[in-house]
mmCIF file of the protein (N, C-alpha, C, O) and its ligand, coordinates in Angstrom:
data_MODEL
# 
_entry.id   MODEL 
# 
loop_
_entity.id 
_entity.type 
_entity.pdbx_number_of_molecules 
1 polymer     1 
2 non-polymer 1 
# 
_entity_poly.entity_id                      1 
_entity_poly.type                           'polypeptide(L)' 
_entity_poly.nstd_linkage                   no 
_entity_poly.nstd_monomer                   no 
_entity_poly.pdbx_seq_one_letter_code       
;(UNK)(UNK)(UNK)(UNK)(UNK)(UNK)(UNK)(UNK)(UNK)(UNK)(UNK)(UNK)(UNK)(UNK)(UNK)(UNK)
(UNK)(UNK)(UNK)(UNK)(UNK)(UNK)(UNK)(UNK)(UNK)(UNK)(UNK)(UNK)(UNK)(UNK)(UNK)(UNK)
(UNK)(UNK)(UNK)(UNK)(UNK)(UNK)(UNK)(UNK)(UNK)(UNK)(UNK)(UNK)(UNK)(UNK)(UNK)(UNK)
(UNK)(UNK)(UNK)(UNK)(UNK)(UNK)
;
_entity_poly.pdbx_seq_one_letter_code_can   XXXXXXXXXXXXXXXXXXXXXXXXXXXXXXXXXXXXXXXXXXXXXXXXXXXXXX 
_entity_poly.pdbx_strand_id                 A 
# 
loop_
_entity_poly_seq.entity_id 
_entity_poly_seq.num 
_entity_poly_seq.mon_id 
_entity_poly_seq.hetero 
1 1  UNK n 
1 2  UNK n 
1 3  UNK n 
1 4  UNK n 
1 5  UNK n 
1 6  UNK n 
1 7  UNK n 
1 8  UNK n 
1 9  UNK n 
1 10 UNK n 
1 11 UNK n 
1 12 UNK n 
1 13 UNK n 
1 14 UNK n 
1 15 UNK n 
1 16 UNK n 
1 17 UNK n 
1 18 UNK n 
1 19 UNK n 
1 20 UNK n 
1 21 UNK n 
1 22 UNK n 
1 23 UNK n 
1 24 UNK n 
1 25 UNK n 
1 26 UNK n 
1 27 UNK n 
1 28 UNK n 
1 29 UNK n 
1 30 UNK n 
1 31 UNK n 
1 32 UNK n 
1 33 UNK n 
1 34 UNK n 
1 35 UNK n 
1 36 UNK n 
1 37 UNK n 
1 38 UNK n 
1 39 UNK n 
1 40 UNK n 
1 41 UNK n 
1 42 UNK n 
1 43 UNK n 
1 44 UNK n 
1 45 UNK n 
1 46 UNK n 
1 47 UNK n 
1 48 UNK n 
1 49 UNK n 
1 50 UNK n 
1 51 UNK n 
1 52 UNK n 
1 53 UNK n 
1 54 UNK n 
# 
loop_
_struct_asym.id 
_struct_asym.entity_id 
A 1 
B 2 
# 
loop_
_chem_comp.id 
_chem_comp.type 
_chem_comp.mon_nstd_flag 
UNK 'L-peptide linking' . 
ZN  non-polymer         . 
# 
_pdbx_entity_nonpoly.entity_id   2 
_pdbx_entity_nonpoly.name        ? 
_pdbx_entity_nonpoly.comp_id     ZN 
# 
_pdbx_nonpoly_scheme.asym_id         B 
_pdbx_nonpoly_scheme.entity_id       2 
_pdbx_nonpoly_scheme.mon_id          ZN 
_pdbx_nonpoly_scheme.ndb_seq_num     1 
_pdbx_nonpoly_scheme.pdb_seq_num     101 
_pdbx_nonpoly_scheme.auth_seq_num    101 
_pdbx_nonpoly_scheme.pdb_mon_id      ZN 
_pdbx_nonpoly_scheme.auth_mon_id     ZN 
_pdbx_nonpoly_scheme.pdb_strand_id   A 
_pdbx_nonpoly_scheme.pdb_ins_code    . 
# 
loop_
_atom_site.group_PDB 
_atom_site.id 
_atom_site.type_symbol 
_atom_site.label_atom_id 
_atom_site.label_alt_id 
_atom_site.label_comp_id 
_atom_site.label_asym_id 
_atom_site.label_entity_id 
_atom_site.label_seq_id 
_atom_site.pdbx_PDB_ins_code 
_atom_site.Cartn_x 
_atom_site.Cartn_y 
_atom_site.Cartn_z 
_atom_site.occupancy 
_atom_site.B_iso_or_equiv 
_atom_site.pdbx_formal_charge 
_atom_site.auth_seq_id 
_atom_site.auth_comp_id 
_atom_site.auth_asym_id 
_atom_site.auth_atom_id 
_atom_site.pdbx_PDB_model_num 
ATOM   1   N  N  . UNK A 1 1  ? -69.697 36.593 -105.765 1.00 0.00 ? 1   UNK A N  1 
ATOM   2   C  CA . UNK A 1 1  ? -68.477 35.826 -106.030 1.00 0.00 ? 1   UNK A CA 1 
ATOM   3   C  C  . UNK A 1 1  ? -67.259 36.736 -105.902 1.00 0.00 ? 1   UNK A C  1 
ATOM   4   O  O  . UNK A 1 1  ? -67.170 37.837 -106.445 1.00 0.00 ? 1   UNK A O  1 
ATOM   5   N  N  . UNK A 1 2  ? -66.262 36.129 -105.073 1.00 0.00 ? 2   UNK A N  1 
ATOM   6   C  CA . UNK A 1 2  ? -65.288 37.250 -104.953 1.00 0.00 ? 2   UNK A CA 1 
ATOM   7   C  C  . UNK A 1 2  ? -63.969 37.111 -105.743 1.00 0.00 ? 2   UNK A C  1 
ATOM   8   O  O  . UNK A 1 2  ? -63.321 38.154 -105.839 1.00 0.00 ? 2   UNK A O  1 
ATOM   9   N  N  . UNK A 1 3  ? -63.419 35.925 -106.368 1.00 0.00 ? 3   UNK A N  1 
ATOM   10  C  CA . UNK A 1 3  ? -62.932 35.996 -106.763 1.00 0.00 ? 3   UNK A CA 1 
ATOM   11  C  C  . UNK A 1 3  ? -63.062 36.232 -108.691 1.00 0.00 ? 3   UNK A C  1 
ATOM   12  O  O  . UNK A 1 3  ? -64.226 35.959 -108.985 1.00 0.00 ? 3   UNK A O  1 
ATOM   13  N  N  . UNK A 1 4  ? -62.223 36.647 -110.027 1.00 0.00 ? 4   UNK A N  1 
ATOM   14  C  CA . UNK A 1 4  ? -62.605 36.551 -111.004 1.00 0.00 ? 4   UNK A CA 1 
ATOM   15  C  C  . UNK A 1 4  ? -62.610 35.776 -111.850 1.00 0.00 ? 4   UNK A C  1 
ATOM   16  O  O  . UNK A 1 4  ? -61.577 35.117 -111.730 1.00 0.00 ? 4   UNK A O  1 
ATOM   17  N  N  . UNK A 1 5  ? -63.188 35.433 -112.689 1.00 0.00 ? 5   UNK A N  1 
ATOM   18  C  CA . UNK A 1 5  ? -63.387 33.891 -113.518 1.00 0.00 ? 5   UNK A CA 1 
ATOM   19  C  C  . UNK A 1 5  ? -61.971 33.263 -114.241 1.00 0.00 ? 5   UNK A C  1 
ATOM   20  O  O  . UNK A 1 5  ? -61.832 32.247 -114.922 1.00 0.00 ? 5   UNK A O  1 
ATOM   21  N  N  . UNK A 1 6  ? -60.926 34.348 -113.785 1.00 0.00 ? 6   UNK A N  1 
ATOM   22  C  CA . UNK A 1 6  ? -59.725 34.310 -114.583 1.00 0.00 ? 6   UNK A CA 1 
ATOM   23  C  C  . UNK A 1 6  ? -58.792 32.721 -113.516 1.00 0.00 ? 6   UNK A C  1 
ATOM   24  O  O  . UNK A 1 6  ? -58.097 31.763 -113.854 1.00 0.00 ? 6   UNK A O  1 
ATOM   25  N  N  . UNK A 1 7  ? -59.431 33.350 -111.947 1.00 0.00 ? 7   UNK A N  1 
ATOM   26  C  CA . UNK A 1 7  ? -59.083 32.561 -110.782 1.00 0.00 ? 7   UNK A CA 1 
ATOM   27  C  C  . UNK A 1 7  ? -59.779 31.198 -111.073 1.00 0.00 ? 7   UNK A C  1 
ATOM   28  O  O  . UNK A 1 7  ? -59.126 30.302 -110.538 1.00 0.00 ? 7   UNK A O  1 
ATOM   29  N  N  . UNK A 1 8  ? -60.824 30.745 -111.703 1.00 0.00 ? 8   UNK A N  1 
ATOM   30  C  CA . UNK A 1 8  ? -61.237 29.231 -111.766 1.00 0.00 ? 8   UNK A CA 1 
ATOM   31  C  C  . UNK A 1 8  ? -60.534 28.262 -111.354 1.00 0.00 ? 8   UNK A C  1 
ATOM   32  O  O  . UNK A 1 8  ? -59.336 28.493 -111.523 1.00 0.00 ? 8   UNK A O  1 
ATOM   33  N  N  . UNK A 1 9  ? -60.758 27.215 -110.857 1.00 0.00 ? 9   UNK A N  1 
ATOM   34  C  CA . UNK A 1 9  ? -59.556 26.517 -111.135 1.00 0.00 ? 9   UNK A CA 1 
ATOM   35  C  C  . UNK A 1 9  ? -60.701 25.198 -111.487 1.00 0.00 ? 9   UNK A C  1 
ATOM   36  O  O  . UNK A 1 9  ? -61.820 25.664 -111.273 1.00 0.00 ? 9   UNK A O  1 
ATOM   37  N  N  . UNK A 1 10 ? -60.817 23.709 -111.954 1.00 0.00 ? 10  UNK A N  1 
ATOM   38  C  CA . UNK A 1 10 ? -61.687 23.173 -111.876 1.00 0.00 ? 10  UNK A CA 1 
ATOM   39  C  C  . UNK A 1 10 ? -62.415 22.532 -111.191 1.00 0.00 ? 10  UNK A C  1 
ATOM   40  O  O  . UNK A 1 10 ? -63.382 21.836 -111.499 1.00 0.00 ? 10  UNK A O  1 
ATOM   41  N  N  . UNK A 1 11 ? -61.783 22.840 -109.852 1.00 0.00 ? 11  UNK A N  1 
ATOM   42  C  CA . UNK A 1 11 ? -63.061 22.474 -109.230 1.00 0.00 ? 11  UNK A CA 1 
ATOM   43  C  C  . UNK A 1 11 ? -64.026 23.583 -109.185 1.00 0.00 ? 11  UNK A C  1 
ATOM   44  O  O  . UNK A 1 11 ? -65.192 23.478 -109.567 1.00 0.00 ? 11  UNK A O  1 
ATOM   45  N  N  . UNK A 1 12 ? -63.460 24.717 -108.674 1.00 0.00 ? 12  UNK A N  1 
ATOM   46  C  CA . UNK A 1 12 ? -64.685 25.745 -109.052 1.00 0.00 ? 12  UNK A CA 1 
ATOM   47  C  C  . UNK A 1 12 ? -65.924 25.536 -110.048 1.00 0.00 ? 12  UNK A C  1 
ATOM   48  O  O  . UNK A 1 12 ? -67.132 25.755 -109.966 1.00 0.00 ? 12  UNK A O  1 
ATOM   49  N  N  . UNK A 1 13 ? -65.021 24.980 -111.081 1.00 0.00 ? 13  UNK A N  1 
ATOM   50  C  CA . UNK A 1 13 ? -66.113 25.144 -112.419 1.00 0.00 ? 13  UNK A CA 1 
ATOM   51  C  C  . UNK A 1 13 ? -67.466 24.299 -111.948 1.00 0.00 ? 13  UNK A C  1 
ATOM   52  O  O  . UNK A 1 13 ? -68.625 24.714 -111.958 1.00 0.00 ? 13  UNK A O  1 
ATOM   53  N  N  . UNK A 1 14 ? -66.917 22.815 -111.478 1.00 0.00 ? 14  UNK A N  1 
ATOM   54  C  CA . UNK A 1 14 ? -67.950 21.831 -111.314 1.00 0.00 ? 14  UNK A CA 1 
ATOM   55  C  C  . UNK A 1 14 ? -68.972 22.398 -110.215 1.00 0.00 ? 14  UNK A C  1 
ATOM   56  O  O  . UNK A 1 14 ? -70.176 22.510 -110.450 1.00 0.00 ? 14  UNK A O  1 
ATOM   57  N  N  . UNK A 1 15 ? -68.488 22.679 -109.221 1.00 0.00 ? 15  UNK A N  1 
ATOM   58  C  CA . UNK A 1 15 ? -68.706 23.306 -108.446 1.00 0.00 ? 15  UNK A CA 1 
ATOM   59  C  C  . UNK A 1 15 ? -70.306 24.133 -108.553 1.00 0.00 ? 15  UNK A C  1 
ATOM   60  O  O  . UNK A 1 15 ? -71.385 23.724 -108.123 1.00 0.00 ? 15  UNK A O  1 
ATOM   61  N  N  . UNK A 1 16 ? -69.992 25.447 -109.297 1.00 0.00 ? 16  UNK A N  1 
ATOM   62  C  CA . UNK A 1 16 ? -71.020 26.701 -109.951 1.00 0.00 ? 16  UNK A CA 1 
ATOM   63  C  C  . UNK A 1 16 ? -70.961 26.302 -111.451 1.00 0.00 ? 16  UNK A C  1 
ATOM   64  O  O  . UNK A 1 16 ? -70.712 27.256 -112.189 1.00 0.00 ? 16  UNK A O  1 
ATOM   65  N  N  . UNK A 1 17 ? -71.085 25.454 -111.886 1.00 0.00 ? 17  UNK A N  1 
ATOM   66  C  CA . UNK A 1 17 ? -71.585 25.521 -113.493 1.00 0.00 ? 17  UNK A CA 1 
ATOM   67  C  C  . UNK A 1 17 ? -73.012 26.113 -113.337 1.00 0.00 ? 17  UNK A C  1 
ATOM   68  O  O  . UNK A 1 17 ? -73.416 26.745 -114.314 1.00 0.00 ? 17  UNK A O  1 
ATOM   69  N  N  . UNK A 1 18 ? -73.504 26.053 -112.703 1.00 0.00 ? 18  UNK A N  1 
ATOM   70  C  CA . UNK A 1 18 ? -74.595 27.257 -113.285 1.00 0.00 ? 18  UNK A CA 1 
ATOM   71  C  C  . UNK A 1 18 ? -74.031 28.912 -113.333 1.00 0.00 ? 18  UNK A C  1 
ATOM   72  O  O  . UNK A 1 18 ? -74.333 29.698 -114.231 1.00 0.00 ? 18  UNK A O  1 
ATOM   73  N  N  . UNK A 1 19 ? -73.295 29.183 -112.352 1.00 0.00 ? 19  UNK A N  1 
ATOM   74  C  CA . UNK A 1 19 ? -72.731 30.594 -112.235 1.00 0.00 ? 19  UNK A CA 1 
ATOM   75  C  C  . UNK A 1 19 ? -72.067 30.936 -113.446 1.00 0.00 ? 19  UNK A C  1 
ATOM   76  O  O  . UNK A 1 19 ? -72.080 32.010 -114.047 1.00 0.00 ? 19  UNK A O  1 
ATOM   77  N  N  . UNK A 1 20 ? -71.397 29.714 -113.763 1.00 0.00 ? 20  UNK A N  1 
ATOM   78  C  CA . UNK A 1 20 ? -70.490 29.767 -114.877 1.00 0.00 ? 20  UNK A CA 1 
ATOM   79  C  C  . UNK A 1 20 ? -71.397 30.366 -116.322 1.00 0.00 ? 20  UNK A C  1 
ATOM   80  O  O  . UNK A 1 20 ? -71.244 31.380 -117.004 1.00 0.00 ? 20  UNK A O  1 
ATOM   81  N  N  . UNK A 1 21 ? -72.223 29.410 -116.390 1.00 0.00 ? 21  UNK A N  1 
ATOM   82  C  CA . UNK A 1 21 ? -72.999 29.205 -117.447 1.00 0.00 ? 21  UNK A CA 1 
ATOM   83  C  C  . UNK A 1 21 ? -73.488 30.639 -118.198 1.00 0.00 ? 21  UNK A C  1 
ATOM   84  O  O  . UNK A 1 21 ? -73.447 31.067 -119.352 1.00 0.00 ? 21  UNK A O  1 
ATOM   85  N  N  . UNK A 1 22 ? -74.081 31.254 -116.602 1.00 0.00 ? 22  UNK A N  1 
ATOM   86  C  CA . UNK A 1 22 ? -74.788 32.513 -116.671 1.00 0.00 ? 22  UNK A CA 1 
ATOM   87  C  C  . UNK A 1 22 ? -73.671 33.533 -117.239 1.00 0.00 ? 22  UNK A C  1 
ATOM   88  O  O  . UNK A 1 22 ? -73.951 34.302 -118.158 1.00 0.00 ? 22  UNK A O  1 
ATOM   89  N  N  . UNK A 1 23 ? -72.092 33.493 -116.507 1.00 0.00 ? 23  UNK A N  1 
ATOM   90  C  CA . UNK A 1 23 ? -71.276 34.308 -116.960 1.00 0.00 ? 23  UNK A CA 1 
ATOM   91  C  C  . UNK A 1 23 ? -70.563 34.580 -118.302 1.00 0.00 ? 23  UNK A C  1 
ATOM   92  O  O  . UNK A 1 23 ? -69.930 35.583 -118.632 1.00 0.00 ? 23  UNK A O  1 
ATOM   93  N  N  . UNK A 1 24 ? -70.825 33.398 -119.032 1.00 0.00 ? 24  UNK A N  1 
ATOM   94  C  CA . UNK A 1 24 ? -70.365 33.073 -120.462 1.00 0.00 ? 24  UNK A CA 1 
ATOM   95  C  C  . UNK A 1 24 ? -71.375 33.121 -121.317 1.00 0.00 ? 24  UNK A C  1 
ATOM   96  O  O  . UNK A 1 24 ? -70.964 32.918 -122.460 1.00 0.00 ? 24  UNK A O  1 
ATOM   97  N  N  . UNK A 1 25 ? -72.402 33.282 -121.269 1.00 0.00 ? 25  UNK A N  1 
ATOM   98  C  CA . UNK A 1 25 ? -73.758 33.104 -122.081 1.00 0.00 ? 25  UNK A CA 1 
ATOM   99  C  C  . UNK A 1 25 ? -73.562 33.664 -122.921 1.00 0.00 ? 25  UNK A C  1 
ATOM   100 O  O  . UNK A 1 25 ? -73.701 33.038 -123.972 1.00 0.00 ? 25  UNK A O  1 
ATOM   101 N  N  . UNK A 1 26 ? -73.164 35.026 -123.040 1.00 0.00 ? 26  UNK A N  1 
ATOM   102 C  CA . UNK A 1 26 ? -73.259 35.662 -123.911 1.00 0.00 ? 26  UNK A CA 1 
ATOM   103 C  C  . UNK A 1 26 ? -72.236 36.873 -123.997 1.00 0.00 ? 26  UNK A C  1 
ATOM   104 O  O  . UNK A 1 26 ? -72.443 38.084 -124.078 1.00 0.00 ? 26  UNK A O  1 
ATOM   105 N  N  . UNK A 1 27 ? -71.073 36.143 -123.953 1.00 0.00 ? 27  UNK A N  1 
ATOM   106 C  CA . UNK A 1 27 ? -69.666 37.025 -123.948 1.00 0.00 ? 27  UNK A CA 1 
ATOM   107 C  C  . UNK A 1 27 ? -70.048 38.480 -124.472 1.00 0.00 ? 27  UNK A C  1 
ATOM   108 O  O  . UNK A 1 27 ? -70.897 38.602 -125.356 1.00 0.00 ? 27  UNK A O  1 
ATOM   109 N  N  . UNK A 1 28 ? -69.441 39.518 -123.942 1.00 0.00 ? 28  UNK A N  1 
ATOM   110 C  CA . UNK A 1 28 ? -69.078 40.605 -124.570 1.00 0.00 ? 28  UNK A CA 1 
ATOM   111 C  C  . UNK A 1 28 ? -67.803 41.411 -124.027 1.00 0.00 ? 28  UNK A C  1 
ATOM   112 O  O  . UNK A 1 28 ? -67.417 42.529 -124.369 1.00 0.00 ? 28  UNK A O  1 
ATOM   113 N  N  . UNK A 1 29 ? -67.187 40.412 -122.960 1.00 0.00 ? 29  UNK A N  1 
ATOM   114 C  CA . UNK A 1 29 ? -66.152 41.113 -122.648 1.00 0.00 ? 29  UNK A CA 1 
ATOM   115 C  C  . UNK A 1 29 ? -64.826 39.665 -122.864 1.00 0.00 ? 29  UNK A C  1 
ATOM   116 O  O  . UNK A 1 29 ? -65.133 38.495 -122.637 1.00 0.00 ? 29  UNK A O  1 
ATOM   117 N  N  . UNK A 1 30 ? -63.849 39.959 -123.182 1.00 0.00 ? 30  UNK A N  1 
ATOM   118 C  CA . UNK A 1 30 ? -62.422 38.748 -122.910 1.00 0.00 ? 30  UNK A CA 1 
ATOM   119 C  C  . UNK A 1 30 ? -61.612 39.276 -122.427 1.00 0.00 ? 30  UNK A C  1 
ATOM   120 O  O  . UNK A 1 30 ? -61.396 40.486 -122.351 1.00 0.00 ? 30  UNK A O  1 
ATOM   121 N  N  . UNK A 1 31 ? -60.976 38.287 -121.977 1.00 0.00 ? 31  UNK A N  1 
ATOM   122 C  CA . UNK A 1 31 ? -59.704 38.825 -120.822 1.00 0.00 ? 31  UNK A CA 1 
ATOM   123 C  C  . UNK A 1 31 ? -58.109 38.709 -121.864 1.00 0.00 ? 31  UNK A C  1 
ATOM   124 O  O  . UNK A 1 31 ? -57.460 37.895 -122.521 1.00 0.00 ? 31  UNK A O  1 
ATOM   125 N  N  . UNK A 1 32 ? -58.105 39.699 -121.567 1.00 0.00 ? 32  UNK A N  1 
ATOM   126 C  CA . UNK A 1 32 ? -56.932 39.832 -122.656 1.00 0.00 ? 32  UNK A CA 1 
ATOM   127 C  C  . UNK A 1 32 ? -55.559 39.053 -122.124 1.00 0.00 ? 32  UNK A C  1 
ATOM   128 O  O  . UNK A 1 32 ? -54.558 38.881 -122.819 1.00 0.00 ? 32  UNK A O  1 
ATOM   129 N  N  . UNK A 1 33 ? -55.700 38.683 -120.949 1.00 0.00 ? 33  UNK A N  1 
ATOM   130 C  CA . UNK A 1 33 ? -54.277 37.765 -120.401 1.00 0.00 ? 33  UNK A CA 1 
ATOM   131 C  C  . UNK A 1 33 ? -55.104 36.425 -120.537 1.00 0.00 ? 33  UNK A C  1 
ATOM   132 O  O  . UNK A 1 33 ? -54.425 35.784 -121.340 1.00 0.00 ? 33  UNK A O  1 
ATOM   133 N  N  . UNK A 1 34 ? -56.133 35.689 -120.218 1.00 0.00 ? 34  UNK A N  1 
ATOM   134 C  CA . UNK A 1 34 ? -56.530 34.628 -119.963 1.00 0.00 ? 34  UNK A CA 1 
ATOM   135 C  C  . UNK A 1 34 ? -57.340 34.189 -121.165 1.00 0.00 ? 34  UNK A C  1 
ATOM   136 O  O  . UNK A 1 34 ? -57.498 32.974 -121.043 1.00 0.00 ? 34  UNK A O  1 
ATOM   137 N  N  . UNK A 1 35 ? -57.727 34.475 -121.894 1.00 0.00 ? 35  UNK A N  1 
ATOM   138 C  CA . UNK A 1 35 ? -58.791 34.353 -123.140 1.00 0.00 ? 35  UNK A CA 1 
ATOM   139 C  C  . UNK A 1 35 ? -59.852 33.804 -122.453 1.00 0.00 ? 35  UNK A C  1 
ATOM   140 O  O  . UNK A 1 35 ? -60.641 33.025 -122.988 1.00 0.00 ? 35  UNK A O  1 
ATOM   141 N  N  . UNK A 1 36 ? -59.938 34.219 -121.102 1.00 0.00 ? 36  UNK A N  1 
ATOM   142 C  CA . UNK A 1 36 ? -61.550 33.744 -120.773 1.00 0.00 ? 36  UNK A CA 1 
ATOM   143 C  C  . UNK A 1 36 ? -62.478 34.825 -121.738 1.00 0.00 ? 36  UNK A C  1 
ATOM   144 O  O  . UNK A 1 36 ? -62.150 35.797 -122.418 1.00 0.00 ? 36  UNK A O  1 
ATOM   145 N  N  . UNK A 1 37 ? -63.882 34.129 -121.438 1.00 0.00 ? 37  UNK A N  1 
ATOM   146 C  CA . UNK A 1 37 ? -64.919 34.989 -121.974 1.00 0.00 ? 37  UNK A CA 1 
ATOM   147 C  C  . UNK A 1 37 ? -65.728 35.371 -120.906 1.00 0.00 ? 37  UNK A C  1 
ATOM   148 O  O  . UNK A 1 37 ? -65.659 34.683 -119.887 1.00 0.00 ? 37  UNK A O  1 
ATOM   149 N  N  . UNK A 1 38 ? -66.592 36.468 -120.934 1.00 0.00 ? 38  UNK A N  1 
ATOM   150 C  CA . UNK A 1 38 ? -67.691 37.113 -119.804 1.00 0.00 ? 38  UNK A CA 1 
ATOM   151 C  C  . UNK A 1 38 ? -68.326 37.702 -120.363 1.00 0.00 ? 38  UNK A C  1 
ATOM   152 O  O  . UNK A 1 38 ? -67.939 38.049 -121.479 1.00 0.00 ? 38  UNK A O  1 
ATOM   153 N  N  . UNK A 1 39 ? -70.363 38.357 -119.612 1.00 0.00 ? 39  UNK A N  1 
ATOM   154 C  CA . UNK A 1 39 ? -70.116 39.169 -119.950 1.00 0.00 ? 39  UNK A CA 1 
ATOM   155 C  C  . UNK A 1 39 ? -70.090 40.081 -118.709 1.00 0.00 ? 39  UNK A C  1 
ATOM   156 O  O  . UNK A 1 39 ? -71.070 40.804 -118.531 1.00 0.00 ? 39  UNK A O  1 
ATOM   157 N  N  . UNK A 1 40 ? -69.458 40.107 -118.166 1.00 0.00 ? 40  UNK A N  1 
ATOM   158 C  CA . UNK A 1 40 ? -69.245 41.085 -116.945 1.00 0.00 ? 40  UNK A CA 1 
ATOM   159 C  C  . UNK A 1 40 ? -68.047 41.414 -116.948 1.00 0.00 ? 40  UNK A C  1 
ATOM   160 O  O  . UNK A 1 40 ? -67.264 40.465 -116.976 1.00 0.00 ? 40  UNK A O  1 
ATOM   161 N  N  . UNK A 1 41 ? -67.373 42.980 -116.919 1.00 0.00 ? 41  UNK A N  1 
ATOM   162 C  CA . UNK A 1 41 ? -66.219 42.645 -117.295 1.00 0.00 ? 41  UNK A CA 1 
ATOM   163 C  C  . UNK A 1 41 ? -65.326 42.542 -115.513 1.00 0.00 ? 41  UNK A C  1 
ATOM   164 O  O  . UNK A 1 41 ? -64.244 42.042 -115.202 1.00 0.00 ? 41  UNK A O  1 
ATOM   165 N  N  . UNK A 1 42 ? -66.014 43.009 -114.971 1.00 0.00 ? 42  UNK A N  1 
ATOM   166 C  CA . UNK A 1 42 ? -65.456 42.903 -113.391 1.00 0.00 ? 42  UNK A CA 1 
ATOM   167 C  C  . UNK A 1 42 ? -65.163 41.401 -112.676 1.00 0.00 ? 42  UNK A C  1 
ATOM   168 O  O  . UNK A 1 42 ? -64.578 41.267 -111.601 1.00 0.00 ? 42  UNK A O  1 
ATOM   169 N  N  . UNK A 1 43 ? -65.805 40.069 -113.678 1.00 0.00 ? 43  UNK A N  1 
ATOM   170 C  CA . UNK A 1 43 ? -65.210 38.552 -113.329 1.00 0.00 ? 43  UNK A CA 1 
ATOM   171 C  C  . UNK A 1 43 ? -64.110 38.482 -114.312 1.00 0.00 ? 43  UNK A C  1 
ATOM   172 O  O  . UNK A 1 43 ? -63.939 37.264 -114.268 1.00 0.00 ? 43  UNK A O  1 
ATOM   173 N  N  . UNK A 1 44 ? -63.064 38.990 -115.339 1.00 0.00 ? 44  UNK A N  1 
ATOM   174 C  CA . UNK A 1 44 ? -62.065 38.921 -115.652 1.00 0.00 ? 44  UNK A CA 1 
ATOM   175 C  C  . UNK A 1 44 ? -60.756 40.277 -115.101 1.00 0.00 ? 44  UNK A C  1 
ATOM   176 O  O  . UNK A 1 44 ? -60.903 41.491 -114.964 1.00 0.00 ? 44  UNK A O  1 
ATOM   177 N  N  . UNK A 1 45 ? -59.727 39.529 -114.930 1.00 0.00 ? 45  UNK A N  1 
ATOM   178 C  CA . UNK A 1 45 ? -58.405 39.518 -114.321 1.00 0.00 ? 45  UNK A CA 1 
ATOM   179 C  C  . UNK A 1 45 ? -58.248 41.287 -115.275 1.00 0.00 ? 45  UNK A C  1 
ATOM   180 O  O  . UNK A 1 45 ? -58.179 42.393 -114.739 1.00 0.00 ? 45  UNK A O  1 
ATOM   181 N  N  . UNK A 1 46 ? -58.232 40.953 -116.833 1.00 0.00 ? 46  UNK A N  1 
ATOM   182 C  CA . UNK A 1 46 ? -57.793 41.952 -117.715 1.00 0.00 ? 46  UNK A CA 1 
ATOM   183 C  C  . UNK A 1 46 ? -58.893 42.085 -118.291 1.00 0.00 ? 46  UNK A C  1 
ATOM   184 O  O  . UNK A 1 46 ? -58.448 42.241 -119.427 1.00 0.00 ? 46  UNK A O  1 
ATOM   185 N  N  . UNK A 1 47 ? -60.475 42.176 -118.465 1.00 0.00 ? 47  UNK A N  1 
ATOM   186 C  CA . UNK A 1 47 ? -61.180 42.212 -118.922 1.00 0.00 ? 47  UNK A CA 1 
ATOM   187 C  C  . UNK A 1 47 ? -61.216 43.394 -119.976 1.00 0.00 ? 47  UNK A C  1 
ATOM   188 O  O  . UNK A 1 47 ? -60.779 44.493 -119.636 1.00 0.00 ? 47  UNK A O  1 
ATOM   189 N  N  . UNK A 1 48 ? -61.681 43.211 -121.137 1.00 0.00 ? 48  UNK A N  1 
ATOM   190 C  CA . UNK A 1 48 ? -61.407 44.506 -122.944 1.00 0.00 ? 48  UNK A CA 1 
ATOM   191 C  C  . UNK A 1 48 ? -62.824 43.689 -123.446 1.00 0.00 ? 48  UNK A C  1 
ATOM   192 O  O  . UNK A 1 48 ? -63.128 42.506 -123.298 1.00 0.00 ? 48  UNK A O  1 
ATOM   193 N  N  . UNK A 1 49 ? -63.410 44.579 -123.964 1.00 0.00 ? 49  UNK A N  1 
ATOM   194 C  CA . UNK A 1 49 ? -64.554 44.650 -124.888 1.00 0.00 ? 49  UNK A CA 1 
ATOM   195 C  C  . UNK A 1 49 ? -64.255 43.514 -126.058 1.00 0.00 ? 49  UNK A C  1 
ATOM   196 O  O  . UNK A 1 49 ? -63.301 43.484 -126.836 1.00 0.00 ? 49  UNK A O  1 
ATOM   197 N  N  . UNK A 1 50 ? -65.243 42.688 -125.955 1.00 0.00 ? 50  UNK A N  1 
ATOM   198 C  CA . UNK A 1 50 ? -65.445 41.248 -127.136 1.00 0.00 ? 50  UNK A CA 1 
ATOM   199 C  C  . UNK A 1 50 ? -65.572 42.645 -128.155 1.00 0.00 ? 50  UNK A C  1 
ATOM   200 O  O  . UNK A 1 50 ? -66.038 43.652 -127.622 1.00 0.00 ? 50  UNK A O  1 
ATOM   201 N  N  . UNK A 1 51 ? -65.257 42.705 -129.280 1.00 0.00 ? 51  UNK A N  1 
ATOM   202 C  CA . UNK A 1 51 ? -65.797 43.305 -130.328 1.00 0.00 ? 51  UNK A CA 1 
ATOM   203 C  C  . UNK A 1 51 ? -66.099 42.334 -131.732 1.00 0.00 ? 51  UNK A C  1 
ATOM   204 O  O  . UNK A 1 51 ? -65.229 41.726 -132.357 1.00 0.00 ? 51  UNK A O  1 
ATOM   205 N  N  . UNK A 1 52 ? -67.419 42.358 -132.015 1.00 0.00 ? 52  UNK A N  1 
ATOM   206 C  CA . UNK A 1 52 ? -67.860 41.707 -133.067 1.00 0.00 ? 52  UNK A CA 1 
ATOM   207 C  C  . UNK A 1 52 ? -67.507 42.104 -134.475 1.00 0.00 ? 52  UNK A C  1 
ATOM   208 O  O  . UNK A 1 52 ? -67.781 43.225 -134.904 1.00 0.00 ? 52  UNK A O  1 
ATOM   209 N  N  . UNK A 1 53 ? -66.989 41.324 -135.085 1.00 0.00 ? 53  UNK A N  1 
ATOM   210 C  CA . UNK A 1 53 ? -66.948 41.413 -136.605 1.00 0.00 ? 53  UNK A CA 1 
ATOM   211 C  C  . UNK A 1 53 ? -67.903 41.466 -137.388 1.00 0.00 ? 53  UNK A C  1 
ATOM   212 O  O  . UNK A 1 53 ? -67.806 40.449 -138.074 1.00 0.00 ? 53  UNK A O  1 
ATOM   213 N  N  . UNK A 1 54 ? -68.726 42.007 -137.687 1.00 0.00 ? 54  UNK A N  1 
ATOM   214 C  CA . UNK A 1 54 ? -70.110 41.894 -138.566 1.00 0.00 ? 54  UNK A CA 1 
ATOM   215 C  C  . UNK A 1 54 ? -69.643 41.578 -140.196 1.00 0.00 ? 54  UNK A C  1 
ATOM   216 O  O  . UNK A 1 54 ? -70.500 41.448 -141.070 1.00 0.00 ? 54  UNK A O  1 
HETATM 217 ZN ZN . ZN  B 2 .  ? -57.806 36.919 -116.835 1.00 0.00 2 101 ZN  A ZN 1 
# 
């Protein structure tokens, strides 16, 4: 995928909802301009470490 999940627009989404699915599963990265979630941080625009609150 070449562009980053920050680029979505909705048709994309409908589109790869499975791609999607896989990329959000299990956040550990957010995009600090977009509040998307990932966990890859190379599909967000500004991608920074999710950090968990325990
Ligand atoms: Zn972004």
């Amino acid at each position: 995928m070449a562009k980053t999940l920050c680029k979505w627009r909705r048709n994309d989404i409908a589109t790869d909802l499975k791609g999607l699915r896989k990329l959000v599963k299990k956040p550990t990265f957010v995009c600090l301009k977009c509040a998307r979630v990932a966990n890859e941080k190379k599909v967000l625009c500004s991608g920074s470490k999710l950090k968990k609150e325990a």
